[in-house]
C-alpha positions as CSV (number, residue, x, y, z in Angstrom):
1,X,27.6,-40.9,16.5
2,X,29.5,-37.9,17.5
3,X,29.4,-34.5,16.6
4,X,32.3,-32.3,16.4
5,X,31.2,-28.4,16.7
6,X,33.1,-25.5,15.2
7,X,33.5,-23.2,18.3
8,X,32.4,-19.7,17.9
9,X,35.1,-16.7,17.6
10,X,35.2,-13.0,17.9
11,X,37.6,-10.2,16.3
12,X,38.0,-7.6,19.0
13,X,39.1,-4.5,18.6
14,X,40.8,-2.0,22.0
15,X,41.2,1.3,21.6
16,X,42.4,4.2,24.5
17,X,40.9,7.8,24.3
18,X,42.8,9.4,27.2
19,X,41.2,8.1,29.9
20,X,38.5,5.5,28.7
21,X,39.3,2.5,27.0
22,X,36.5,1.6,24.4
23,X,36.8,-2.6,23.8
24,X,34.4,-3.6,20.7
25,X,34.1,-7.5,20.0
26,X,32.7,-8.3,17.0
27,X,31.3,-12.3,17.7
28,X,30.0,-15.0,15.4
29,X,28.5,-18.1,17.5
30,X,29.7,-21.7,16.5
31,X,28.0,-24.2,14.4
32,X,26.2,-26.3,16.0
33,X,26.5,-24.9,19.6
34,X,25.9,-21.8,21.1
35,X,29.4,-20.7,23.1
36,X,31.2,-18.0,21.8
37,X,35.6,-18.9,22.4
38,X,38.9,-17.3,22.5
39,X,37.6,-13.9,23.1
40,X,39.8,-12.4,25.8
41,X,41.4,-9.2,25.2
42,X,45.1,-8.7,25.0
43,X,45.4,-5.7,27.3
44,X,45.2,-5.4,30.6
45,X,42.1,-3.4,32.4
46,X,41.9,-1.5,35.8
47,X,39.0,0.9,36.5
48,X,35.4,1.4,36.4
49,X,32.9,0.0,33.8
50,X,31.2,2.9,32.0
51,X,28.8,1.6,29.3
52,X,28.2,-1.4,27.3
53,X,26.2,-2.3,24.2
54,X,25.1,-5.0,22.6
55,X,24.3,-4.7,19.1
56,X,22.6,-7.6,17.1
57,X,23.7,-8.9,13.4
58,X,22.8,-9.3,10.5
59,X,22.5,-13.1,11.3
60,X,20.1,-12.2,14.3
61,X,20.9,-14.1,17.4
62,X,18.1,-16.7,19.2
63,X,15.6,-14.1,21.1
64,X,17.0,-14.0,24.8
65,X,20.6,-14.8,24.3
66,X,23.1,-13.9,27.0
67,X,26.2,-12.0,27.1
68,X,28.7,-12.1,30.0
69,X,32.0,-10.5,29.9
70,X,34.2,-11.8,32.7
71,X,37.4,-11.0,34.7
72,X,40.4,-13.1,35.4
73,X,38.3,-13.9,38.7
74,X,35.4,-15.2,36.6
75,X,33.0,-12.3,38.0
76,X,30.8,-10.8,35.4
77,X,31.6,-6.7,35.1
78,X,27.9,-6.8,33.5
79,X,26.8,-8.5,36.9
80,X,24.5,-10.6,35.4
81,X,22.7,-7.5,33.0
82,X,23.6,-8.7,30.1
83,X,21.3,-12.2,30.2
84,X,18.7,-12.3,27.7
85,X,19.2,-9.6,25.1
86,X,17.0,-8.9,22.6
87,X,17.4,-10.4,19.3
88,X,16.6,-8.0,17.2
89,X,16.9,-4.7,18.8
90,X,20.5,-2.4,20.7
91,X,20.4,-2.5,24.1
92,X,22.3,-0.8,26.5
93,X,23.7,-1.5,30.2
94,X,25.1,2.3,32.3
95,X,27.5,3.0,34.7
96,X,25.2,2.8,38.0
97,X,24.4,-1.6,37.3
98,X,28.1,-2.1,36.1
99,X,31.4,-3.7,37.7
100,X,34.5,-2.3,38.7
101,X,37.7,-3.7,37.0
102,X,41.2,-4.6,38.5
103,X,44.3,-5.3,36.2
104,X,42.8,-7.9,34.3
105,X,42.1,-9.1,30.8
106,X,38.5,-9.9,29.9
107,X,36.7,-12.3,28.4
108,X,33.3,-12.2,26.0
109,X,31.3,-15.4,26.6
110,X,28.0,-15.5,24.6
111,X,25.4,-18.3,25.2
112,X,21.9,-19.1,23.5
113,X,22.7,-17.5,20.6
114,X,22.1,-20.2,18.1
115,X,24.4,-21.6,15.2
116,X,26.3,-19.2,12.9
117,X,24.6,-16.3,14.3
118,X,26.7,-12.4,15.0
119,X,26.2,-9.0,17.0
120,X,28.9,-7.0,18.7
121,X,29.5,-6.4,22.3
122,X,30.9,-2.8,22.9
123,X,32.6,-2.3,26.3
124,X,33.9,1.5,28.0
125,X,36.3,1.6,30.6
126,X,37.5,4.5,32.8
């Protein structure tokens, strides 16, 4: 028998203070599956990758999920820093282990998270 799984989504939220862009996406993993989709942003983004977050929810992720964020190249701005996050507690990623960015929009993918689960992925760009 086949399954059909109900993809995961995210509400994202971009915001511009002067000079660094702040993108927040709030994510719920699918049922069933672990792929977070449709979360690319609707602006376009050109600079330097300041700071990022991830914050676990209230439905706690699996231990160890992974969080890439990726440009219209496919190459992680989080080079590869945002694979297995802790489930339970905010973690952070600076400026020195962080991509640049050139005039692209870009895309949250979250794996390993388990069914139904949420956290929030904060991005800031100068």
């Amino acid at each position: 028998m086949a399954h059909t799984w109900a993809a995961g989504s995210a509400a994202i939220t971009e915001e511009i203070y002067s000079t660094v862009k702040k993108i927040k996406w709030e994510w719920t993993s699918g049922t069933g599956q672990t792929v977070v989709a449709d979360c690319t942003t609707t602006n376009f983004y050109s600079g330097k990758a300041l700071y990022c977050v991830t914050v676990p929810g209230t439905d706690t992720p699996s231990d160890n999920y992974d969080v890439t964020i990726l440009d219209k190249d496919n190459i992680d701005v989080l080079d590869g820093r945002g694979m297995n996050r802790d489930a339970t507690s905010t973690e952070t990623i600076t400026e020195g282990s962080l991509g640049t960015i050139a005039n692209t929009q870009l895309e949250l993918n979250i794996a390993a998270a388990g069914s139904a689960n949420t956290g929030v992925v904060y991005l800031y760009v100068r």
